[in-house]
VOPAGU-2260 file (C-alpha; in pm, 1 decimal, decimal comma):
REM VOPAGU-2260
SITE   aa  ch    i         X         Y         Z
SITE  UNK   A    0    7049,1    6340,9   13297,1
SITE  UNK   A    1    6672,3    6227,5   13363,4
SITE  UNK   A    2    6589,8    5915,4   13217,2
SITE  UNK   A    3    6304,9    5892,6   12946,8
SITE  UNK   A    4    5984,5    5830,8   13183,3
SITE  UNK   A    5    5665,5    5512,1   13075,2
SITE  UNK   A    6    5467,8    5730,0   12846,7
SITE  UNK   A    7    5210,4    5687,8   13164,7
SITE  UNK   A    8    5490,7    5890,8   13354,8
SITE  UNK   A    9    5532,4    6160,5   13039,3
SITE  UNK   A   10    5178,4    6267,2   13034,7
SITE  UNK   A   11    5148,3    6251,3   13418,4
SITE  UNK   A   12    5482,1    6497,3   13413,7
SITE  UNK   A   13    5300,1    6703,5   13127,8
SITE  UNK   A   14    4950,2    6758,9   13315,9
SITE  UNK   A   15    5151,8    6822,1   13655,0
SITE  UNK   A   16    5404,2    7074,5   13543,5
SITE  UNK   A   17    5128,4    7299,6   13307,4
SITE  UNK   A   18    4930,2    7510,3   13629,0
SITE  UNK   A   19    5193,1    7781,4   13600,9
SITE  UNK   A   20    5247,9    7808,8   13166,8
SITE  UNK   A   21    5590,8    7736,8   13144,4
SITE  UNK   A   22    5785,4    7802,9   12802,7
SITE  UNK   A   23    5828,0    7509,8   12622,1
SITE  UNK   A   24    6107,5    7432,6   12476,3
SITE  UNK   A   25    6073,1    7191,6   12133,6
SITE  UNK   A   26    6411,4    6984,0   12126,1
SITE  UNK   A   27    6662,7    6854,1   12316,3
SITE  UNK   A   28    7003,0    6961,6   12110,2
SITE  UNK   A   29    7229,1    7277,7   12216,0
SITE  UNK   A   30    6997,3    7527,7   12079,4
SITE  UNK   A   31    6696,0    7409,1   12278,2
SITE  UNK   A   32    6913,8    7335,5   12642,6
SITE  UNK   A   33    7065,9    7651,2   12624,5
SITE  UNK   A   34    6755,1    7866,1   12558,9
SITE  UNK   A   35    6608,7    7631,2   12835,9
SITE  UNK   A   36    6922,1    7686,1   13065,4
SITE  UNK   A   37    6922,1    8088,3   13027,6
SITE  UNK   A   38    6552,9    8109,3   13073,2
SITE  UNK   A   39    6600,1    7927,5   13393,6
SITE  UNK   A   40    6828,3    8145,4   13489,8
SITE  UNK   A   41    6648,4    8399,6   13444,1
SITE  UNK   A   42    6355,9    8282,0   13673,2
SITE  UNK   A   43    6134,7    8200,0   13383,4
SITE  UNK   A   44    6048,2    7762,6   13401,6
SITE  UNK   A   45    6097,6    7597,4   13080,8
SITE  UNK   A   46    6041,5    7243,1   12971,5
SITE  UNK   A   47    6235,7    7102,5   12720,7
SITE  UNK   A   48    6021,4    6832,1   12473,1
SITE  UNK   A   49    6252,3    6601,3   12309,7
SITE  UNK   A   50    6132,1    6336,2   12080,5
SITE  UNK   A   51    6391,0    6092,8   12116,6
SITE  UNK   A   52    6509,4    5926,1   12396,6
SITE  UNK   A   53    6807,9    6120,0   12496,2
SITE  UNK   A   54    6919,2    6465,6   12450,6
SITE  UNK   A   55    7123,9    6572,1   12154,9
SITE  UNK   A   56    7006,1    6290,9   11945,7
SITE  UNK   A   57    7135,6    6436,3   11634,5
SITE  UNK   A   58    7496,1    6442,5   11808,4
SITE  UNK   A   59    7436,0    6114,8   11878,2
SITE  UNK   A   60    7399,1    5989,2   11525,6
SITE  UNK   A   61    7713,1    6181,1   11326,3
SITE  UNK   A   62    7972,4    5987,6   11182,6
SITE  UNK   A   63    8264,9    5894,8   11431,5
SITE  UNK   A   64    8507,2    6151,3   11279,4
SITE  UNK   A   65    8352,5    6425,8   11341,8
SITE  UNK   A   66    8529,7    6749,7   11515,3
SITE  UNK   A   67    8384,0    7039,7   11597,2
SITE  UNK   A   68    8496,5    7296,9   11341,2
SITE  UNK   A   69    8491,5    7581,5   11584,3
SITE  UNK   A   70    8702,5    7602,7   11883,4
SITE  UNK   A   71    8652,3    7504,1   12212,4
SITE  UNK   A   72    8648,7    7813,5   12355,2
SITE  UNK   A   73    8352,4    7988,5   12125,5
SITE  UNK   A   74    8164,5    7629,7   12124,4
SITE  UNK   A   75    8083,6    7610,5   12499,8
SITE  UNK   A   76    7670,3    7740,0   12601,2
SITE  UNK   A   77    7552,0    7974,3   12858,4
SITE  UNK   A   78    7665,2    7879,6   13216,3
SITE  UNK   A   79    7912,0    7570,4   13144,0
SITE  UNK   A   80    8221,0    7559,4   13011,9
SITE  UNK   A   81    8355,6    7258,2   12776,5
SITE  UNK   A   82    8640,6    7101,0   12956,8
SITE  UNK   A   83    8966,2    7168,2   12895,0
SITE  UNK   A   84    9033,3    6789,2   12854,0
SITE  UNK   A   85    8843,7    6764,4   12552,4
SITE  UNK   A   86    9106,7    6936,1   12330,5
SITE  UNK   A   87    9073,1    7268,8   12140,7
SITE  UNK   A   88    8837,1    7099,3   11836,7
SITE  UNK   A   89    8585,4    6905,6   12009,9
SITE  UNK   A   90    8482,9    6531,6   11912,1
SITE  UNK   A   91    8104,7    6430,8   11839,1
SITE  UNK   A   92    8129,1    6187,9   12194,0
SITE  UNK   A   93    8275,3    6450,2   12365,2
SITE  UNK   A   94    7995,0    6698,0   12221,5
SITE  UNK   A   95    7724,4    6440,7   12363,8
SITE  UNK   A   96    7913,6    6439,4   12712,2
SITE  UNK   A   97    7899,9    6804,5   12745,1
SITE  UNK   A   98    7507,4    6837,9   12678,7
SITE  UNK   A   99    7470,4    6599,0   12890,1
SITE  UNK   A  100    7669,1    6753,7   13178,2
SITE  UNK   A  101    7501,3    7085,6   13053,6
SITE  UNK   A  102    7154,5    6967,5   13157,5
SITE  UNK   A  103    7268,9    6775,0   13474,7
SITE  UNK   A  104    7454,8    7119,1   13592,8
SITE  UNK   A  105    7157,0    7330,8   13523,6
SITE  UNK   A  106    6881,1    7096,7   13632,3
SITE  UNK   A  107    6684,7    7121,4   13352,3
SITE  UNK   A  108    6361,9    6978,7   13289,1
SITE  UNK   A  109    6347,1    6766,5   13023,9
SITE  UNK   A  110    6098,5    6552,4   12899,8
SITE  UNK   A  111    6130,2    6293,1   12661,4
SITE  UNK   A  112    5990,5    6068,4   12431,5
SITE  UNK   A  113    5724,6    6339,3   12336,7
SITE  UNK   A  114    5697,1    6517,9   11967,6
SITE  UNK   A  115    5503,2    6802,8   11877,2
SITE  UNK   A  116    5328,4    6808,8   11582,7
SITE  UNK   A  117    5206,0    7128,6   11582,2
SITE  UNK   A  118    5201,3    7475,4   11702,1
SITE  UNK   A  119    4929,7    7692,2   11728,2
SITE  UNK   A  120    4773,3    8030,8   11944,5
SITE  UNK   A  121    4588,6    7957,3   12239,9
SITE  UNK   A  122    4216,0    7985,3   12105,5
SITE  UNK   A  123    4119,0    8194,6   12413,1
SITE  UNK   A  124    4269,8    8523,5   12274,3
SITE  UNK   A  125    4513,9    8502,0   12576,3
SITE  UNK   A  126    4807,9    8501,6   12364,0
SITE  UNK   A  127    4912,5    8219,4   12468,7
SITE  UNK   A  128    5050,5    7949,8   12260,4
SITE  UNK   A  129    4909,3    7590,1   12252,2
SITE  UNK   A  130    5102,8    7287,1   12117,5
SITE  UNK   A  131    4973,7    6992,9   11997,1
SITE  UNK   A  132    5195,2    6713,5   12077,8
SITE  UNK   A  133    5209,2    6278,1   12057,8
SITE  UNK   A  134    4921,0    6080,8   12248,4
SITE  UNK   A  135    4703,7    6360,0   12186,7
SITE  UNK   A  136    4856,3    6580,5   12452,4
SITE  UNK   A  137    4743,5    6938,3   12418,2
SITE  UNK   A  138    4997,9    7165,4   12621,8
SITE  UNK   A  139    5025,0    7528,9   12724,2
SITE  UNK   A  140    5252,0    7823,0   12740,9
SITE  UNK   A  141    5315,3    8150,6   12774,6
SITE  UNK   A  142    5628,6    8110,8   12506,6
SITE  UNK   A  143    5757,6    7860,9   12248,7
SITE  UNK   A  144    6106,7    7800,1   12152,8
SITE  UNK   A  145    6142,1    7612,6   11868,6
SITE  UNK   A  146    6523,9    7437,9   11835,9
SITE  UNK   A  147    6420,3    7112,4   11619,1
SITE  UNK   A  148    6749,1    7180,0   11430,9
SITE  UNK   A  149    6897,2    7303,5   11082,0
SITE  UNK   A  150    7026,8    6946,2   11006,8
SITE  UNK   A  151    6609,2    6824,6   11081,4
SITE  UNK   A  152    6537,7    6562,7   10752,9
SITE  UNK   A  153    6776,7    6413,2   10526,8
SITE  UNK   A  154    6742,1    6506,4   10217,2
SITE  UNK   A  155    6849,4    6335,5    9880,5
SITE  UNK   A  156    6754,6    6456,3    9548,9
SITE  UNK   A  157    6506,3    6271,2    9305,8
SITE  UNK   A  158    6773,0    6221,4    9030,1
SITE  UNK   A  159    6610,3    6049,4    8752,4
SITE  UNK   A  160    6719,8    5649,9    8778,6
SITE  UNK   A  161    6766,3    5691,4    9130,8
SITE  UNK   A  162    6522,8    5382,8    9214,0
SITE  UNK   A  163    6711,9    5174,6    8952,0
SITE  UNK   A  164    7045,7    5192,7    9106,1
SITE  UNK   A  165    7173,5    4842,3    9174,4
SITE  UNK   A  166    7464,4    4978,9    9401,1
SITE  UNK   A  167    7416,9    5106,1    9778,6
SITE  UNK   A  168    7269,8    5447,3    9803,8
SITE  UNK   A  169    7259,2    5630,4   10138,3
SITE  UNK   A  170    7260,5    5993,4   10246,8
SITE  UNK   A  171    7573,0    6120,5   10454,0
SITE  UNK   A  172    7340,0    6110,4   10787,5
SITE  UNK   A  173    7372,8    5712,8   10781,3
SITE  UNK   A  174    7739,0    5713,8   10706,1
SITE  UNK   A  175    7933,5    5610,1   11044,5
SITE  UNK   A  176    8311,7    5531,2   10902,0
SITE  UNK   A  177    8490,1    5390,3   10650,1
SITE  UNK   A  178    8516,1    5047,5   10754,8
SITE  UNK   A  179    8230,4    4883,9   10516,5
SITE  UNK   A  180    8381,6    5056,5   10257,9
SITE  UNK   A  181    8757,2    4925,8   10242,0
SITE  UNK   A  182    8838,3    4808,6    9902,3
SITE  UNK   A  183    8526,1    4975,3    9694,8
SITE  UNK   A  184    8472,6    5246,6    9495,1
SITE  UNK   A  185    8305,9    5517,3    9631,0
SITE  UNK   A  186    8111,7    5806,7    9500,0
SITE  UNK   A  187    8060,6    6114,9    9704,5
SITE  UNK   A  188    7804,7    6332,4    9585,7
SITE  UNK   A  189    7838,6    6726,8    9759,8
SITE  UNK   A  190    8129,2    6909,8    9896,0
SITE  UNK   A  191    8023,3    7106,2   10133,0
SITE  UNK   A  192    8195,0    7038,8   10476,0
SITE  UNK   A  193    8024,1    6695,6   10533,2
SITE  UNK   A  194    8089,9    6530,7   10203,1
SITE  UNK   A  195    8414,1    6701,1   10211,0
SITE  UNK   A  196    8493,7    6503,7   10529,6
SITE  UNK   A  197    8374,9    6185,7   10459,9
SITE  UNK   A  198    8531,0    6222,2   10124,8
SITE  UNK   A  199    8917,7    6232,0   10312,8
SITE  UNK   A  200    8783,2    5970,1   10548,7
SITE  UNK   A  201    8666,0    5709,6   10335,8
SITE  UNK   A  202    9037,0    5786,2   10116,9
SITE  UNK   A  203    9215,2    5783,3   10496,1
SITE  UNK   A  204    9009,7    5438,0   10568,8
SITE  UNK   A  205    9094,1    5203,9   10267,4
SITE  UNK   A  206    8802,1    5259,9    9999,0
SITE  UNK   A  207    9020,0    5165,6    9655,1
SITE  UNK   A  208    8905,7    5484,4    9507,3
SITE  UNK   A  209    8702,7    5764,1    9623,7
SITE  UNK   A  210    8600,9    6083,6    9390,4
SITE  UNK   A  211    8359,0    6349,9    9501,8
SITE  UNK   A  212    8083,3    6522,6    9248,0
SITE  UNK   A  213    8125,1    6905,1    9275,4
SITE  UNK   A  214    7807,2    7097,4    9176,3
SITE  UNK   A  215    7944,7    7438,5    9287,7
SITE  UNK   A  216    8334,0    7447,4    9314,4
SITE  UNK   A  217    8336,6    7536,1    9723,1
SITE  UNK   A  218    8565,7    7834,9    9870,2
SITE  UNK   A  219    8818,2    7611,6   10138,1
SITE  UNK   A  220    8984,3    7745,4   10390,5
SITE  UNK   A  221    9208,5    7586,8   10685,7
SITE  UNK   A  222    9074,4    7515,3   11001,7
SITE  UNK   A  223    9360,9    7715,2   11138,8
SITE  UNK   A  224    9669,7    7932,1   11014,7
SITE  UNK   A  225    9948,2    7964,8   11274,2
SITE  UNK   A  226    9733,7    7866,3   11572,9
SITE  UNK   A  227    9422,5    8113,3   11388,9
SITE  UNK   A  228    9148,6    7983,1   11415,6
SITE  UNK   A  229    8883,2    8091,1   11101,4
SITE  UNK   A  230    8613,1    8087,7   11308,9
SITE  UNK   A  231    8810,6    8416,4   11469,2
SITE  UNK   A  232    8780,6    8549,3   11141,5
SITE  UNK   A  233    8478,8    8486,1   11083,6
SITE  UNK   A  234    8356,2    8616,1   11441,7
SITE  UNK   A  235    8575,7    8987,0   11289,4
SITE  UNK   A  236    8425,2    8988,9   10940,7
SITE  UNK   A  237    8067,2    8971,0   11028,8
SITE  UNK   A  238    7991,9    9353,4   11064,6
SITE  UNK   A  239    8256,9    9430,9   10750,1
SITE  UNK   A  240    8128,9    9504,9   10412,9
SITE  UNK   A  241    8114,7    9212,6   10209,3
SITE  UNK   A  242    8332,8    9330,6    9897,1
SITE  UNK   A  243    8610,9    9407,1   10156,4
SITE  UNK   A  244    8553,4    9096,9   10325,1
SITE  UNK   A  245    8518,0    8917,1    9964,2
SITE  UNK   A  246    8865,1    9091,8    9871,9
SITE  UNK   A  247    9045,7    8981,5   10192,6
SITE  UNK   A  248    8920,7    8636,0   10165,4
SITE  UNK   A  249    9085,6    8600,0    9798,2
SITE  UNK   A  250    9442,0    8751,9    9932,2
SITE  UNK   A  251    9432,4    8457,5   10225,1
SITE  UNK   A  252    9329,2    8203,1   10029,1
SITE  UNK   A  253    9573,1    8208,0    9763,1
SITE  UNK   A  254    9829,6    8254,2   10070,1
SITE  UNK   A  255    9688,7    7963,2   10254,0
SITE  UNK   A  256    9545,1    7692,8    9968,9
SITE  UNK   A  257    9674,3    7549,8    9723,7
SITE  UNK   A  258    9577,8    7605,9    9380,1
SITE  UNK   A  259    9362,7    7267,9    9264,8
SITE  UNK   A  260    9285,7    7339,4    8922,7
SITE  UNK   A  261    9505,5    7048,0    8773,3
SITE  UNK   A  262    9305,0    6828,0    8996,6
SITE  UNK   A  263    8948,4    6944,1    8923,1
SITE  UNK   A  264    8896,5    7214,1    9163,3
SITE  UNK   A  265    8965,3    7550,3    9071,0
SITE  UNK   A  266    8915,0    7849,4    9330,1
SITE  UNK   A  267    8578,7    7980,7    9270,8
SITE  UNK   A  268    8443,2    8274,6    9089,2
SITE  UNK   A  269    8262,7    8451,9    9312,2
SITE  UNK   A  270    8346,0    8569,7    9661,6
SITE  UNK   A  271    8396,9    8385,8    9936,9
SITE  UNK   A  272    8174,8    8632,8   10193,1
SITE  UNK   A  273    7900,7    8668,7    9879,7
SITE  UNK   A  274    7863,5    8344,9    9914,4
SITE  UNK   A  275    7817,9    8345,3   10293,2
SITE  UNK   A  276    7550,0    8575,1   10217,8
SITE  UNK   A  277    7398,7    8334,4   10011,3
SITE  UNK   A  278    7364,9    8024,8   10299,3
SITE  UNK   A  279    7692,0    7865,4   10106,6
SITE  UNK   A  280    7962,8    7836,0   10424,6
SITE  UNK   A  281    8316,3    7758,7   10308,9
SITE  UNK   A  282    8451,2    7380,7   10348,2
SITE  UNK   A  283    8707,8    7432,7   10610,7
SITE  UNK   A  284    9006,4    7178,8   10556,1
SITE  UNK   A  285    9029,2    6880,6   10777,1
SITE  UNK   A  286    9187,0    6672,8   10502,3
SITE  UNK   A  287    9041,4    6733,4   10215,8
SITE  UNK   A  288    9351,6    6940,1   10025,3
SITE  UNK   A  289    9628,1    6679,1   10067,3
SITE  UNK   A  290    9369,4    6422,3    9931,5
SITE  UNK   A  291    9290,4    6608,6    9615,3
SITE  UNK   A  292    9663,6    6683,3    9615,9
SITE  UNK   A  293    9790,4    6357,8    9642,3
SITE  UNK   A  294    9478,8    6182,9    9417,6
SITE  UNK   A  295    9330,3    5987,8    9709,6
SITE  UNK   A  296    9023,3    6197,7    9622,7
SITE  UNK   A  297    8890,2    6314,4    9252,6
SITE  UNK   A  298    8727,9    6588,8    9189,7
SITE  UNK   A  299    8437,0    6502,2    8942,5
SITE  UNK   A  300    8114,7    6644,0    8772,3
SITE  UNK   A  301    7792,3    6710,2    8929,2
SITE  UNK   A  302    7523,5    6344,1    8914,8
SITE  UNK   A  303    7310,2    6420,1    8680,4
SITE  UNK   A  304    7123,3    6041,7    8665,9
SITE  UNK   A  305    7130,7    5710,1    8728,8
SITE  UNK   A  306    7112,2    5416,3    8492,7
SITE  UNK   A  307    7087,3    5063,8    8735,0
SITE  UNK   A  308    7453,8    5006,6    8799,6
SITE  UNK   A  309    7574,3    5321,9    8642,5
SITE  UNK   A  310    7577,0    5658,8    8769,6
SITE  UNK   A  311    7573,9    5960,9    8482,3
SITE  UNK   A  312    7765,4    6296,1    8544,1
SITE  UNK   A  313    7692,3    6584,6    8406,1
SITE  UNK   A  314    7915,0    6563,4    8148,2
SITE  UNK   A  315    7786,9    6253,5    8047,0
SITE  UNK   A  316    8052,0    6066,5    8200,9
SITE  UNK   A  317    7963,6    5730,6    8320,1
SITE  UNK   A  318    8030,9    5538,0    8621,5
SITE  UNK   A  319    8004,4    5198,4    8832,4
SITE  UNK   A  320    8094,2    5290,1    9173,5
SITE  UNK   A  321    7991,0    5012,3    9484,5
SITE  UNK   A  322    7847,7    5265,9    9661,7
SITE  UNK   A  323    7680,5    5620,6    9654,3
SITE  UNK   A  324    7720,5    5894,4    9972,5
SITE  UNK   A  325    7479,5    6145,0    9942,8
SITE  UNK   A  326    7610,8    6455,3   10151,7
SITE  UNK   A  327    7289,8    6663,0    9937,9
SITE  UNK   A  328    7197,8    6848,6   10273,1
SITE  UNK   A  329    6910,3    6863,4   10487,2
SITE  UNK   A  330    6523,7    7055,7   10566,7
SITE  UNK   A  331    6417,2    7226,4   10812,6
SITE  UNK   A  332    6100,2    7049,5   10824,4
SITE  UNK   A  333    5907,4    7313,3   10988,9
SITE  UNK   A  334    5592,8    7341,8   10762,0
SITE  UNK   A  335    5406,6    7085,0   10911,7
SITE  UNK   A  336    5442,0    7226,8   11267,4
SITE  UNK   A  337    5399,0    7578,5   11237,8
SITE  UNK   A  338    5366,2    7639,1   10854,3
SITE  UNK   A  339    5017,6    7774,0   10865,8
SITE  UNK   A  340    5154,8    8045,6   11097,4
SITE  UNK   A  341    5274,0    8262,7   10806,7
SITE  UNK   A  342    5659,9    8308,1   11005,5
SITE  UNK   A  343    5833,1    8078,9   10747,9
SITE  UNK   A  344    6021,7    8214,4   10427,1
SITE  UNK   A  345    5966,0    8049,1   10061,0
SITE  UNK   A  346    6255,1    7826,2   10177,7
SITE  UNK   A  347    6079,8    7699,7   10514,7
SITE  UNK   A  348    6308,5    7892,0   10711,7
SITE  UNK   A  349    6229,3    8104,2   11008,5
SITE  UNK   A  350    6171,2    8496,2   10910,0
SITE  UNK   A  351    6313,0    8566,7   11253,5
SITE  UNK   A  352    6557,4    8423,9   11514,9
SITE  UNK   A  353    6716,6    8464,8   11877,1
SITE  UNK   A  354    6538,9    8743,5   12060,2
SITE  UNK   A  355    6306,1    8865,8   11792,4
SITE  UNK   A  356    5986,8    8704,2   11702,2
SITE  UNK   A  357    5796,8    8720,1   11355,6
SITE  UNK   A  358    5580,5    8981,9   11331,8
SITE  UNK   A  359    5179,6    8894,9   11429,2
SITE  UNK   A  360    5361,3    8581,9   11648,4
SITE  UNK   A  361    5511,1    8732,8   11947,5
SITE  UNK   A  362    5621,4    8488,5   12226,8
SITE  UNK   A  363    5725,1    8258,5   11939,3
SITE  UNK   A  364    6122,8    8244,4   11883,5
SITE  UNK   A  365    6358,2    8022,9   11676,5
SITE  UNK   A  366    6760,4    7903,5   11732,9
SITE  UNK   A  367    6966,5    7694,3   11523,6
SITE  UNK   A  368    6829,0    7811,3   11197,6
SITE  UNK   A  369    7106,1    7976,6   11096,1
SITE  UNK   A  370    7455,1    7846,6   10978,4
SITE  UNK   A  371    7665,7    8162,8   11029,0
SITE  UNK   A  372    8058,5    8178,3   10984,2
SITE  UNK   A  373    8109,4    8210,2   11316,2
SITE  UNK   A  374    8002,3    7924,0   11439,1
SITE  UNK   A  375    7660,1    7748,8   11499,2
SITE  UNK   A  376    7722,2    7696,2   11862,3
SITE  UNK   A  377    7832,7    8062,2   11964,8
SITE  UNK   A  378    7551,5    8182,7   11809,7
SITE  UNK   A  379    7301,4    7986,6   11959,9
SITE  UNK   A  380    7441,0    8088,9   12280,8
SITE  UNK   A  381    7382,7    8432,0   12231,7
SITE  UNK   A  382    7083,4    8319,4   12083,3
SITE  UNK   A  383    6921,2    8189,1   12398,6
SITE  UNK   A  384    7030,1    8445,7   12621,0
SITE  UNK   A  385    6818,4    8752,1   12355,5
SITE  UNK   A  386    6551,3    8472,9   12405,3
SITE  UNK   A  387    6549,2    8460,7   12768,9
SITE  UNK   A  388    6575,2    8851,6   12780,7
SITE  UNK   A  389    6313,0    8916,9   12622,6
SITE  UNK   A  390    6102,5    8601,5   12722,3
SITE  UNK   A  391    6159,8    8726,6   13095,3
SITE  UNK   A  392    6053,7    9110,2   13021,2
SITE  UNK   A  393    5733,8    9003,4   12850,3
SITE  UNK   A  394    5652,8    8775,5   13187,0
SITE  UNK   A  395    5719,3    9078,9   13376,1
């Protein structure tokens, strides 16, 4: 993997590498080396800007129980396979290994220590983009893919109280393991699949009591069902109508989970592929269910405030815990780079992703924006290679 160069060396590599308008690639995760590794294949140079010091940085900085919820198989991008070795549900180290075999084995060029801040046409009327990047670089290309990530800026809401709490407050992206938190009480506030995870591992680690706050009861469904993987489901049920799909999902899961209502979790209301729809992706069980089962973990009200050492549910219930895990989710962050670009949504999401561009923006494309049920990874994969398709036609 190339090492991160003196910033003398970054803006030498910058002004050397520009005579020919490569695509630039903004970010160094899986989205952003495999969009870089199928343009390459396709003949088209691409140069990958990564603001940290390493590639997949984000990887990098999960908590140390972290799997890959989607197999092995359907997790692997374009050109490289994930090792055998590294077992059918793939660790975060693991994860980190195989992007950086990825861009060893494709020879990638990647450049790092160097953030753009913005994104703008080329003010020539070439149609070319320009980006605006640290040190006052000013770069050019024919493309830009933009791969800064769906998990971009932690994000913790403004409860009222919240700077009076006397107890530790942090948001899921600084949580690591359990070990600081043997013997304490433990709020977790979110269930989707992160705070459902820490939730088990804090109860698996030795925290004296661990309850999670449940704003929207989540649909859960098991990793896998006699060697089924759901992201094979998910990867069937796509294309389906969602009222079939919603239907079929309500058989399984009262087939395959347990019915949690006596602990504090009843199944949910509204369908499971309705709420896929919606951006909501079920909590798939690593855990979780034999912890609300057993008590390790309880179910509890939504936060509603906080009152210095006391945290307020919604139901007005009060309480003291040591320490507060906020799994509240994450933005995109994309406003202040390309925001006056008119290709966001009201939600500061990309209008358009993989191969297609927003209209009045062509050459621009997006990956990673997306959290479909079948898997992040396999769809940035296919992603990058509609990206490099249709990157490589234009160049034509």
């Amino acid at each position: 993997m190339p090492n991160s160069p003196s910033p003398t060396g970054i803006a030498a590599a910058l002004t050397d590498r520009t005579d020919d308008r490569p695509v630039y690639v903004i970010g160094g995760g899986p989205g952003g080396l495999a969009a870089a590794a199928a343009l390459r294949t396709r003949g088209v140079r691409a140069v990958v800007l990564e603001k940290s010091g390493r590639v997949g940085a984000s990887w990098r900085g999960h908590y140390d129980r972290l799997h890959l919820h989607t197999t092995r198989r359907w997790s692997a991008l374009p050109g490289l396979r994930m090792p055998r070795g590294f077992g059918r549900w793939v660790g975060r180290d693991d994860v980190v290994r195989y992007l950086e075999k990825y861009t060893e084995h494709h020879g990638l060029e990647v450049v790092t220590g160097v953030e753009v801040t913005r994104v703008d046409r080329a003010p020539d009327g070439s149609g070319d983009w320009q980006l605006t990047a640290t040190g006052g670089r000013v770069l050019r290309g024919r493309a830009v893919v933009v791969a800064t990530g769906f998990n971009h800026t932690p994000r913790i809401p403004d409860w009222p109280g919240r700077d009076t709490f006397t107890g530790e407050l942090l948001h899921a992206a600084a949580y690591r393991n359990p070990a600081p938190y043997a013997g304490k009480d433990v709020l977790v506030v979110g269930i989707g699949n992160t705070g459902a995870e820490i939730a088990a591992d804090l109860a698996e680690g030795g925290a004296s009591r661990v309850r999670i706050a449940v704003r929207t009861v989540p649909h859960i469904v098991r990793r896998s069902t006699a060697g089924w993987p759901a992201q094979a489901t998910g990867i069937l049920v796509r294309r389906l109508p969602v009222r079939l799909v919603d239907r079929a999902g309500a058989v399984m899961s009262r087939i395959a989970v347990p019915d949690l209502a006596a602990q504090g979790l009843p199944r949910p209301d509204t369908g499971l592929y309705s709420r896929v729809r919606q951006g909501a992706i079920p909590v798939q069980d690593v855990g979780l269910i034999d912890a609300v089962r057993s008590g390790a973990v309880t179910p509890v009200p939504t936060v509603a405030s906080f009152d210095k050492d006391t945290v307020v549910l919604a139901d007005g219930t009060r309480l003291t815990p040591d320490a507060v895990i906020a799994a509240t989710g994450y933005d995109r962050a994309l406003e202040p780079l390309l925001g006056h670009l008119d290709v966001l949504d009201g939600r500061g999401r990309p209008v358009a992703h993989g191969g297609r561009s927003p209209k009045g923006a062509p050459g621009l494309h997006f990956t990673g924006f997306t959290n479909p049920i079948s898997g992040m990874l396999r769809e940035m994969a296919l992603d990058a290679e509609k990206i490099a398709k249709r990157v490589a036609r234009a160049s034509r």
